[in-house]
MDTraj code that builds the backbone (N, CA, C; nanometers):
import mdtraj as md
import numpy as np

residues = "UNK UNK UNK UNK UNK UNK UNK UNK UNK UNK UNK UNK UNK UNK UNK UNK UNK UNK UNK UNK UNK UNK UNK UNK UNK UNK UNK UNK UNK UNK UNK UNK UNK UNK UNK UNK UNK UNK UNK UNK UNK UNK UNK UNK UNK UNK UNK UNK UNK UNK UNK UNK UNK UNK UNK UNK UNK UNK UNK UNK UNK UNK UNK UNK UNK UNK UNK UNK UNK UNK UNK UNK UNK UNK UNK UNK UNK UNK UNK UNK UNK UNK UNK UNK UNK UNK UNK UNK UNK UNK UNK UNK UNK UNK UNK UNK UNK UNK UNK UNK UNK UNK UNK UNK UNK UNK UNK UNK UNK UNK UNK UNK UNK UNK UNK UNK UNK UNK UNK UNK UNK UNK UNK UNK UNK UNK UNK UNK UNK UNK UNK".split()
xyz = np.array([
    [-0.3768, 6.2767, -3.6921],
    [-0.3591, 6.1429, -3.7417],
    [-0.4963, 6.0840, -3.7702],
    [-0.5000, 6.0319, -3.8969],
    [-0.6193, 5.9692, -3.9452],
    [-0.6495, 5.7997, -3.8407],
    [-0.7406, 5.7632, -3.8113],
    [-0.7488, 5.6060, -3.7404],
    [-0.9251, 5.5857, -3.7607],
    [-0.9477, 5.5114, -3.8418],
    [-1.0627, 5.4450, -3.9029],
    [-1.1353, 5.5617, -3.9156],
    [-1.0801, 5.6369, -4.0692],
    [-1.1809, 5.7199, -4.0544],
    [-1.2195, 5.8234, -3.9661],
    [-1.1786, 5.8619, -3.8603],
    [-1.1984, 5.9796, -3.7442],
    [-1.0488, 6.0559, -3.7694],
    [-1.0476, 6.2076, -3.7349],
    [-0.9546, 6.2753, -3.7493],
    [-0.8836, 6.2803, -3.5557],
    [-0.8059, 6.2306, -3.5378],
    [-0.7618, 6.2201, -3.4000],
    [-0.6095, 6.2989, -3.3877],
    [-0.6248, 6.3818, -3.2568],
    [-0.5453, 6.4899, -3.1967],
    [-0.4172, 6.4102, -3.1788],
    [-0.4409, 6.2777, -3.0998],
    [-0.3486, 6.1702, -3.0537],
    [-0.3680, 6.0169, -3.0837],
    [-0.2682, 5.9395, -3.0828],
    [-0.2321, 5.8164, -3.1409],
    [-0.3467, 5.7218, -3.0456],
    [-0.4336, 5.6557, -3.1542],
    [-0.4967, 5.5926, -3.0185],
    [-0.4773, 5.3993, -3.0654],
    [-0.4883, 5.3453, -3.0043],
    [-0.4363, 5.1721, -3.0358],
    [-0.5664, 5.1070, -2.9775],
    [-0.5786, 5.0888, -3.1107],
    [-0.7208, 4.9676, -3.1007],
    [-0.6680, 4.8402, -3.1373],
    [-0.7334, 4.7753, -3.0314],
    [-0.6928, 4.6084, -3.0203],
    [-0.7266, 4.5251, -3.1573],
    [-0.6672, 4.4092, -3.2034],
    [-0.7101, 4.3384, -3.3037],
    [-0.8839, 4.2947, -3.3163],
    [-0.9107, 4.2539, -3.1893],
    [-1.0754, 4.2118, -3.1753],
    [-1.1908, 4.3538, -3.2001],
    [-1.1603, 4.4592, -3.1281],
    [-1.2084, 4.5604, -3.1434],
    [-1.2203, 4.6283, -3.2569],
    [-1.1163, 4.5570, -3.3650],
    [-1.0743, 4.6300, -3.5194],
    [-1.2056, 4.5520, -3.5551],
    [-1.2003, 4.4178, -3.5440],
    [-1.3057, 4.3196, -3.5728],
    [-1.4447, 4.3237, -3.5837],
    [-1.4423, 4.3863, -3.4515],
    [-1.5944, 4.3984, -3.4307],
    [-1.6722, 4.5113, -3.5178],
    [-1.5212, 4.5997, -3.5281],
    [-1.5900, 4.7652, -3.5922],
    [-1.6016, 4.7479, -3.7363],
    [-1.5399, 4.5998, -3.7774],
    [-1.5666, 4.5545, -3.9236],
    [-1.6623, 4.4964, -3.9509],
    [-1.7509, 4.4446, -3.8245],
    [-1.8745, 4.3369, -3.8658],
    [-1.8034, 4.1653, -3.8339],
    [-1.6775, 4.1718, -3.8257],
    [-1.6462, 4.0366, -3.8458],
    [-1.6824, 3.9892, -3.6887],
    [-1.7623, 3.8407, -3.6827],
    [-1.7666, 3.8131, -3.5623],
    [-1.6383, 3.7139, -3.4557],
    [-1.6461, 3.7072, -3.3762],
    [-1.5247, 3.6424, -3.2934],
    [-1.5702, 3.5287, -3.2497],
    [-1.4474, 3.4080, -3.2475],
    [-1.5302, 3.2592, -3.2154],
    [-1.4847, 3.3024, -3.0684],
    [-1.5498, 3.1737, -3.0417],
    [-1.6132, 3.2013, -2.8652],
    [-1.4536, 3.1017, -2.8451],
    [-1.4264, 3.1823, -2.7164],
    [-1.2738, 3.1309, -2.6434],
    [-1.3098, 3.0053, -2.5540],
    [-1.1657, 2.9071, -2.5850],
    [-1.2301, 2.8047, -2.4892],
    [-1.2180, 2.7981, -2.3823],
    [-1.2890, 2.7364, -2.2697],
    [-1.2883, 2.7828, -2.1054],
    [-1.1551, 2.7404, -2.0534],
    [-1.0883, 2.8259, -2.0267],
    [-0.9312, 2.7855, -1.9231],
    [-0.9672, 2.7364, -1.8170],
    [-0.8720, 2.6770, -1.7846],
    [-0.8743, 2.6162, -1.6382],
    [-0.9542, 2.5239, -1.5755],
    [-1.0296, 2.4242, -1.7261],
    [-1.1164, 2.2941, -1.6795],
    [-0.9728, 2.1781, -1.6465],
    [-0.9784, 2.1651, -1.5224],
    [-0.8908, 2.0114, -1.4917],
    [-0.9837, 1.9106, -1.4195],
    [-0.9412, 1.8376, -1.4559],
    [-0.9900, 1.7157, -1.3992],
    [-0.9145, 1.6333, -1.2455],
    [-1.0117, 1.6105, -1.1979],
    [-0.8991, 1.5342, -1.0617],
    [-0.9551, 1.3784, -1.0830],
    [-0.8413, 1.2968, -1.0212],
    [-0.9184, 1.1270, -1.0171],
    [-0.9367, 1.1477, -0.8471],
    [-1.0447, 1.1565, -0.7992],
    [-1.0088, 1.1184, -0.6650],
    [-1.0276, 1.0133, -0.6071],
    [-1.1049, 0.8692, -0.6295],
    [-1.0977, 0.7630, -0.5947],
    [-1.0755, 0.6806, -0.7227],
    [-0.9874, 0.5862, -0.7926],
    [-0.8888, 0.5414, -0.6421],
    [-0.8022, 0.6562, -0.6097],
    [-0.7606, 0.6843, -0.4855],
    [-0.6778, 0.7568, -0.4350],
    [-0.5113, 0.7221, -0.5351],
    [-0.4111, 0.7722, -0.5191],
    [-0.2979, 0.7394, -0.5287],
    [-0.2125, 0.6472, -0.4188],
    [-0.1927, 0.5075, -0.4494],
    [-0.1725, 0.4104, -0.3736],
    [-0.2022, 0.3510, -0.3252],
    [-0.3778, 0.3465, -0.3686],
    [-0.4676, 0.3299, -0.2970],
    [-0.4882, 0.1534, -0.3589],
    [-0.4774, 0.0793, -0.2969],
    [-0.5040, -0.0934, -0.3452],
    [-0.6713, -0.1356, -0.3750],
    [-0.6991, -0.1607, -0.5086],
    [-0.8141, -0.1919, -0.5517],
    [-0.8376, -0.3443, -0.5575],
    [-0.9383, -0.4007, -0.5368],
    [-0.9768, -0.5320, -0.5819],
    [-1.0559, -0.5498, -0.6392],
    [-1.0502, -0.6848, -0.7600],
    [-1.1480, -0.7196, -0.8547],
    [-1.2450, -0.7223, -0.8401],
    [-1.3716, -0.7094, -0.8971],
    [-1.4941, -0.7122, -0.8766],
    [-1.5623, -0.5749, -0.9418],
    [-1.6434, -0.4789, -0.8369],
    [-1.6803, -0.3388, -0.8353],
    [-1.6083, -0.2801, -0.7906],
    [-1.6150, -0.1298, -0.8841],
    [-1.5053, -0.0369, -0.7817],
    [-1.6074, 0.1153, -0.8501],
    [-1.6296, 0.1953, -0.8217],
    [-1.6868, 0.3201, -0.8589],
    [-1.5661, 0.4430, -0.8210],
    [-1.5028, 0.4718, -0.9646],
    [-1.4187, 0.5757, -0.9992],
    [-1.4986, 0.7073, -0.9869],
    [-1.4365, 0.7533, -0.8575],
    [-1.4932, 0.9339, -0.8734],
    [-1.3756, 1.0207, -0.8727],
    [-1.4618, 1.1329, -0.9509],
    [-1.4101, 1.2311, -1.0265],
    [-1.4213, 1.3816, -1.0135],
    [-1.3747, 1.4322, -1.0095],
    [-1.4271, 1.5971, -1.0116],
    [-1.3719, 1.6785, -1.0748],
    [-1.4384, 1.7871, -1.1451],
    [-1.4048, 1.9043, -1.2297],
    [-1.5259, 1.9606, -1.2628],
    [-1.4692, 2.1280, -1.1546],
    [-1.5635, 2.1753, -1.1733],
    [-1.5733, 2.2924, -1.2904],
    [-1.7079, 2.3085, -1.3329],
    [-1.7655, 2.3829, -1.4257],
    [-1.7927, 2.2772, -1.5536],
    [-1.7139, 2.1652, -1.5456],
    [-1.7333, 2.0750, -1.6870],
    [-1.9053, 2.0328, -1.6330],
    [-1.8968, 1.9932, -1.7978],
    [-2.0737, 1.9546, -1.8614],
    [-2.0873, 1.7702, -1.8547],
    [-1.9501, 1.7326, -1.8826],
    [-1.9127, 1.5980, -1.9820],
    [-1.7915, 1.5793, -1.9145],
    [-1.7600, 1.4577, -1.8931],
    [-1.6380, 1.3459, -1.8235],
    [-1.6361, 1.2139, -1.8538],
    [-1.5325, 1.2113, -1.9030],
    [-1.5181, 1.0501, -1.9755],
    [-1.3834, 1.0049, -1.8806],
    [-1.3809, 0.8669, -1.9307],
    [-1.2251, 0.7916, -1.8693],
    [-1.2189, 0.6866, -1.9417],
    [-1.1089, 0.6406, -1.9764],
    [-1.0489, 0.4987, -2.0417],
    [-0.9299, 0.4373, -1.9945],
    [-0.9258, 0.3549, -1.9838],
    [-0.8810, 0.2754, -1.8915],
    [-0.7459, 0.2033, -2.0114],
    [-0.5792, 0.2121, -1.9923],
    [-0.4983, 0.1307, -2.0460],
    [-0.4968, 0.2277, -2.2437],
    [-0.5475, 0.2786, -2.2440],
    [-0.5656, 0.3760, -2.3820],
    [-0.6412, 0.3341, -2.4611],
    [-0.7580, 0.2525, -2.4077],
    [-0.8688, 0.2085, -2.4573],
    [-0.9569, 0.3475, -2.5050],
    [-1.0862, 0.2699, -2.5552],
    [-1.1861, 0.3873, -2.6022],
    [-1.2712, 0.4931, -2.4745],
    [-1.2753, 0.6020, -2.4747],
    [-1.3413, 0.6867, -2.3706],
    [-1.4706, 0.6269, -2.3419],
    [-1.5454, 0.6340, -2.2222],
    [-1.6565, 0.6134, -2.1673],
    [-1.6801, 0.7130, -2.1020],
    [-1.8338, 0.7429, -2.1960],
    [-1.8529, 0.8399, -2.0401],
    [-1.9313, 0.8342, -1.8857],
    [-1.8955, 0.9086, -1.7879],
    [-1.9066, 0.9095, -1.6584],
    [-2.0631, 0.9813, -1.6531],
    [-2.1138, 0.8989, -1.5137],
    [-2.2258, 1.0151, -1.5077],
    [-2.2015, 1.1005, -1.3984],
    [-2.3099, 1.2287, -1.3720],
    [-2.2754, 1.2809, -1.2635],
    [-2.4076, 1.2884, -1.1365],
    [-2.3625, 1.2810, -1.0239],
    [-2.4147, 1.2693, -0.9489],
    [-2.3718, 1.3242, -0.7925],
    [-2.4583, 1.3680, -0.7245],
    [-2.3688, 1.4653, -0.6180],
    [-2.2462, 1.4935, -0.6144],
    [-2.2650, 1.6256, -0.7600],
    [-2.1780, 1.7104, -0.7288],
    [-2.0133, 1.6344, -0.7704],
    [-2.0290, 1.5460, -0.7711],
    [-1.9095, 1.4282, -0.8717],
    [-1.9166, 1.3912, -1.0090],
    [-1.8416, 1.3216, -1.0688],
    [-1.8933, 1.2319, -1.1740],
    [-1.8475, 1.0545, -1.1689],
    [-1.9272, 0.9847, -1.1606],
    [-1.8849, 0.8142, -1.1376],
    [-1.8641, 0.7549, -1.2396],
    [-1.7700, 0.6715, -1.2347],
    [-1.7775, 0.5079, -1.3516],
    [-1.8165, 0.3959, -1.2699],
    [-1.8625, 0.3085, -1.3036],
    [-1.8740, 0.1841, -1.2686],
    [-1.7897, 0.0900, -1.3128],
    [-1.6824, 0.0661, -1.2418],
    [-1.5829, -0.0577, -1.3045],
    [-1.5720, -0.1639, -1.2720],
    [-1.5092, -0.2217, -1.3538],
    [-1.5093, -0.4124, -1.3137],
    [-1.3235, -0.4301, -1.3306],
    [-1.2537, -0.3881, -1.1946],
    [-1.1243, -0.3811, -1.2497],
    [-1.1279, -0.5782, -1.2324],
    [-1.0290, -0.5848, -1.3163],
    [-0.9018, -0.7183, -1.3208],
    [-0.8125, -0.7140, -1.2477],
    [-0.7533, -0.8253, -1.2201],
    [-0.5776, -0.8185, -1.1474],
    [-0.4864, -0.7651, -1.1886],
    [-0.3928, -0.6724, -1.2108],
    [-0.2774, -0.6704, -1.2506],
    [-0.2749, -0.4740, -1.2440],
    [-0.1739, -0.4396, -1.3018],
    [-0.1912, -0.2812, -1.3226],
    [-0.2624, -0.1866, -1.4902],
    [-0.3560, -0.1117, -1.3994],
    [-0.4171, -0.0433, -1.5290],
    [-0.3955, 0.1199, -1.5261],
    [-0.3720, 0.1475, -1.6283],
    [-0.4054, 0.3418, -1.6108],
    [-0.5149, 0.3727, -1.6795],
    [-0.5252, 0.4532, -1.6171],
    [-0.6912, 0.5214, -1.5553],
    [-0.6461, 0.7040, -1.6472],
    [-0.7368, 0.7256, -1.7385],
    [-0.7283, 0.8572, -1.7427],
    [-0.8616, 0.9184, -1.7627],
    [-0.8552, 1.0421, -1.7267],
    [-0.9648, 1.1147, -1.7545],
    [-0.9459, 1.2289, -1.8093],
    [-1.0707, 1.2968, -1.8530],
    [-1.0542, 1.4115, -1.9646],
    [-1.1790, 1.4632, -1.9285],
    [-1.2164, 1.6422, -1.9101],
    [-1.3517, 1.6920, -1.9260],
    [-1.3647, 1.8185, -2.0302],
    [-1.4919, 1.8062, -2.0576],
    [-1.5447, 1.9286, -2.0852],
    [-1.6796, 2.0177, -2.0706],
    [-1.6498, 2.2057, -2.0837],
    [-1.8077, 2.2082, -2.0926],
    [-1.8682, 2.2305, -2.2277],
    [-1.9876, 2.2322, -2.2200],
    [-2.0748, 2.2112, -2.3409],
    [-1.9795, 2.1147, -2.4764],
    [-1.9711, 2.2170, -2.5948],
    [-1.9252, 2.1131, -2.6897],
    [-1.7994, 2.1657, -2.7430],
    [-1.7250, 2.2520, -2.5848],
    [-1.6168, 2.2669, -2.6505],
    [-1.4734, 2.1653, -2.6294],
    [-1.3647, 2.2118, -2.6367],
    [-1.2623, 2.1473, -2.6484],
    [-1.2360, 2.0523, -2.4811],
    [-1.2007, 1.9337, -2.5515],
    [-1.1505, 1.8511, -2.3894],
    [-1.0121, 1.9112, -2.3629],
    [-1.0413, 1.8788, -2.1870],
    [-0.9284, 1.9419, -2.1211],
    [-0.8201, 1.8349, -2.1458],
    [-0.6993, 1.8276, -2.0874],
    [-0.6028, 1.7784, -2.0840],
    [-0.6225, 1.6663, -1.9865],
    [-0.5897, 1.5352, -2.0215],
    [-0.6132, 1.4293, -1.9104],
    [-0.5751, 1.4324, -1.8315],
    [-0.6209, 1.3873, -1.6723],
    [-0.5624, 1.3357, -1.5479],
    [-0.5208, 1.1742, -1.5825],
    [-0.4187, 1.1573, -1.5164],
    [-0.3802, 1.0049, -1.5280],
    [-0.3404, 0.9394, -1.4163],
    [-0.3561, 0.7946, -1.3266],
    [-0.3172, 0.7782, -1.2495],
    [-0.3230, 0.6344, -1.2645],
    [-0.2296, 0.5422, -1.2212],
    [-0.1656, 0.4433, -1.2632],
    [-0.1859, 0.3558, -1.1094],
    [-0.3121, 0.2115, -1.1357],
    [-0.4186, 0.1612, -1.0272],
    [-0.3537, -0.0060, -1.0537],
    [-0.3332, -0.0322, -0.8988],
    [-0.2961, -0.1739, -0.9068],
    [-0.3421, -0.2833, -0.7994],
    [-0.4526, -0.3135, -0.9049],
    [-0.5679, -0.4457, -0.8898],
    [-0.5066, -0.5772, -0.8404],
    [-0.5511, -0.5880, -0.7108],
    [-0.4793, -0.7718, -0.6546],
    [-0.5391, -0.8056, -0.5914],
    [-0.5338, -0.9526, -0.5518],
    [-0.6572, -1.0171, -0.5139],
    [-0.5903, -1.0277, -0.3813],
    [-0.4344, -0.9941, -0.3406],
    [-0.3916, -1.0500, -0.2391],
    [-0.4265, -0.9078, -0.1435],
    [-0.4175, -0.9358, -0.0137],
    [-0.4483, -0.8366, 0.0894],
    [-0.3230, -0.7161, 0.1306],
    [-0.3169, -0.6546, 0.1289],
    [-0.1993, -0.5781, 0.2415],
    [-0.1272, -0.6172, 0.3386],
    [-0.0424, -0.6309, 0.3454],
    [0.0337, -0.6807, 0.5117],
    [0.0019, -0.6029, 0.6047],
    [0.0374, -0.6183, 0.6943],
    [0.0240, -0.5185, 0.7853],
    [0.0976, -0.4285, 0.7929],
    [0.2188, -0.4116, 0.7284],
    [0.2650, -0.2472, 0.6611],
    [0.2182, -0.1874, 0.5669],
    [0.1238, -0.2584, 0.5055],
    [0.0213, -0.2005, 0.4332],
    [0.0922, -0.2050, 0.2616],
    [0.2204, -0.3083, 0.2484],
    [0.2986, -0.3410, 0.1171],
    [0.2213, -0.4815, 0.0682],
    [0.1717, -0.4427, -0.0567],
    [0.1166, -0.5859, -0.1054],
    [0.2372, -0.6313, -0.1548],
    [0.3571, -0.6183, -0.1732],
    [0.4322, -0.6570, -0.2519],
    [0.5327, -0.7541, -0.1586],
    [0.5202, -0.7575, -0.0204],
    [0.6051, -0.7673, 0.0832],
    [0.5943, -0.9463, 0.0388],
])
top = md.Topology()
chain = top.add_chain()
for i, resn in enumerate(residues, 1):
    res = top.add_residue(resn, chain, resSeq=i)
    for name in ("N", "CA", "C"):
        top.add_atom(name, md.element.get_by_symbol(name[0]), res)
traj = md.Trajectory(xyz[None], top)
C-alpha cells in the first residue's frame, strides 16, 4: 500500500496534524483548558457593606483577570500574593459580580458569577439580615 509516497507492507494511520506538519502547514497554538476562575471573597452569603470592599480572586495559571459588576464594562484586577484584587465601592442593594480569566492573549475563560447583597443594616443574631 502506497501512504505519502513510501511503499508500506501494512496500513499505517497518520493523524490529521501529523499530515500537516509533513505538508509544511503550520498548527495554531491550542487554547489552555481548564483556566477557571473562583470569586473567593465575597464568600457566598457572605453580607457586604457600603464603602470598601477588596474582591479576591483566584485562577491559577491565568496572566489577566477582569470583573464587572451587574453586566457592566470589564475592569481589570491586579495581582498580588498569589491572588488577583479589585477595589470596590459597593452600594446598597443586590449586585452580580462576574469574573473571567486569561493567559497571555489567548481566549477568556468562561465567567464565575456570584450574586452579592450590599446593606447598611447589620445581621441579627441568626445572622438573617432580612429577619
Amino acid at each position: 500500500m502506497k501512504c505519502y509516497g513510501v511503499f508500506m507492507a501494512k496500513k499505517t494511520v497518520v493523524s490529521k496534524s501529523r499530515a500537516a506538519s509533513a505538508r509544511g502547514v503550520a498548527k495554531k497554538a491550542a487554547p489552555k483548558r481548564g483556566l477557571a476562575v473562583v470569586i473567593d471573597y465575597p464568600a457566598s452569603g457572605e453580607i457586604v457593606r457600603p464603602g470598601h470592599y477588596a474582591l479576591r480572586l483566584t485562577s491559577s495559571g491565568a496572566e489577566q483577570l477582569q470583573v464587572r459588576f451587574d453586566g457592566g464594562q470589564w475592569q481589570d484586577c491586579r495581582e498580588s500574593l498569589g491572588h488577583f484584587w479589585y477595589d470596590w465601592a459597593p452600594q446598597a442593594g443586590r449586585t452580580c459580580v462576574m469574573a473571567r480569566a486569561r493567559a497571555g492573549s489567548g481566549r477568556w475563560s468562561p465567567a464565575a458569577e456570584r450574586e452579592v447583597v450590599v446593606t447598611l443594616e447589620g445581621p441579627e443574631r441568626d445572622g438573617n439580615i432580612f429577619a
